[in-house]
C-alpha distance (Angstrom), angle and dihedral (degrees) to the residues before:
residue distance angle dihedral
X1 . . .
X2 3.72 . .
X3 3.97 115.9 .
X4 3.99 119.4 -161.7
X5 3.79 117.1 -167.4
X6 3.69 123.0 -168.6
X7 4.01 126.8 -158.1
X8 3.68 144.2 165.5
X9 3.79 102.8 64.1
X10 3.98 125.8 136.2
X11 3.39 148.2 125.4
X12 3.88 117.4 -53.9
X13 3.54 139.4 161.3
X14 3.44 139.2 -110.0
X15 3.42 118.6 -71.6
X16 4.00 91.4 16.9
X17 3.30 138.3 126.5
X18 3.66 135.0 -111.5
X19 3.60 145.5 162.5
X20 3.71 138.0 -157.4
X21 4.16 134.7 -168.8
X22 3.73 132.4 -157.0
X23 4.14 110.7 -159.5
X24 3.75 106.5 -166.7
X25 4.01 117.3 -152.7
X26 3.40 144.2 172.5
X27 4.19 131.9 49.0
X28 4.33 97.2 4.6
X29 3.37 111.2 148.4
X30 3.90 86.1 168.9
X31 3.91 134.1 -8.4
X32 3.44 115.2 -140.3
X33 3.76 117.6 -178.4
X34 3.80 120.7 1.0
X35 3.67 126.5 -170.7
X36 3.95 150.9 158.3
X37 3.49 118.2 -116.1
X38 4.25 116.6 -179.0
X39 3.53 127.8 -163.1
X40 4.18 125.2 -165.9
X41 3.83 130.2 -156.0
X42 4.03 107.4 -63.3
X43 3.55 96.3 2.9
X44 3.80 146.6 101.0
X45 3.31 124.3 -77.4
X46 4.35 94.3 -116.7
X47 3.95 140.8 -174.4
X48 3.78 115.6 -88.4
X49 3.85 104.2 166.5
X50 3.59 134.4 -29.0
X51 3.87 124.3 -160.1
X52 4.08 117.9 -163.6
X53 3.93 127.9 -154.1
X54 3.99 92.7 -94.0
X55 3.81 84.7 51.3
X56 4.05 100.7 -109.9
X57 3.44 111.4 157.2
X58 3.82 130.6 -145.1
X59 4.87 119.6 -173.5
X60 3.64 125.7 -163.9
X61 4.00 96.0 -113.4
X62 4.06 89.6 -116.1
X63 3.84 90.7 64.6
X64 4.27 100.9 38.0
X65 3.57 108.9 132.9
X66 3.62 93.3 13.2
X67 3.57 109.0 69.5
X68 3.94 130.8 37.7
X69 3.70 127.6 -160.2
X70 4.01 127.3 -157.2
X71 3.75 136.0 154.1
X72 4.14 135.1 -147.3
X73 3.68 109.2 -154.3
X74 4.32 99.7 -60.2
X75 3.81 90.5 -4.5
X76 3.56 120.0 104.9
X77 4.21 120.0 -172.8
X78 3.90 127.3 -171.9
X79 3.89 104.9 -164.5
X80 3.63 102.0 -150.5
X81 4.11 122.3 -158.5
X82 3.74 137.7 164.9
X83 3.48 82.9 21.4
X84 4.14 105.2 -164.4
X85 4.09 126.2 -162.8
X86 3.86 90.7 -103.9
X87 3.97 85.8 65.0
X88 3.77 87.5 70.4
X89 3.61 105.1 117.5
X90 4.13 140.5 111.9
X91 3.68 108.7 -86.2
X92 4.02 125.1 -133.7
X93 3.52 133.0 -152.8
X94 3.39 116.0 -149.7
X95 3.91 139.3 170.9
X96 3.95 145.2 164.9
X97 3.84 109.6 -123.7
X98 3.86 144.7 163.5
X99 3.35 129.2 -142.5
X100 3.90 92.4 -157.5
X101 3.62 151.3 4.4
X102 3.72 94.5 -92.6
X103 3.69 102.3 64.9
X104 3.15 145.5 47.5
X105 4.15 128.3 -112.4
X106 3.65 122.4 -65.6
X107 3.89 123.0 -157.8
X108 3.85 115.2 -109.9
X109 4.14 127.0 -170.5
X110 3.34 139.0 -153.0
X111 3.83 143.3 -136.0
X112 3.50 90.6 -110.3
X113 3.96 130.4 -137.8
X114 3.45 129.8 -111.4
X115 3.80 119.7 -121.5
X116 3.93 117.8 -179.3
X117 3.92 120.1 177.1
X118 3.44 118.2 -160.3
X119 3.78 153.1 119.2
């Protein structure tokens, strides 16, 4: 099985700075795409940035210019700055792996981290 573990979250304020890392573990025989998806109270989980092995990147339009996203072999970082109230949300991990040469990438999740902006 693959294991991804997110840290860094927290409480900041706004206009601060914060940032977050996935480390993936487990069975990977390669990592394909890895990404950070965030989800706030009574909402859809949605898209925040998404990093692929070549390194092309892809932001939610609400956090352009704000955030950055890059990866280190089975690390995945979202840079986080002028961090506003709306950002408030759980924060997901997520990446396409496979475990071996035979098949192709499964999705894997997870926990998430809690990121709360406010004064």
């Amino acid at each position: 099985q693959v294991q991804l573990v997110e840290s860094g979250g927290g409480l900041v304020q706004p206009g601060g700075s914060l940032r977050i890392s996935c480390a993936a573990s487990g069975r990977i025989f390669r990592i394909y795409a890895m990404g950070w998806y965030r989800q706030a109270p009574g909402k859809q989980r949605e898209l925040v940035a998404r990093i692929t092995s070549g390194g092309m990147t892809n932001y939610a339009d609400s956090v352009k210019g704000r955030f950055t996203i890059s990866r280190d072999n089975a690390m995945v970082y979202l840079q986080m700055n002028s961090l506003k109230p709306e950002d408030t949300a759980v924060y997901y991990c997520n990446a396409d792996v496979s475990s071996n040469s035979m098949n192709g990438p499964s999705g894997f999740w997870g926990q998430g981290t809690q990121v709360t902006v406010s004064s």
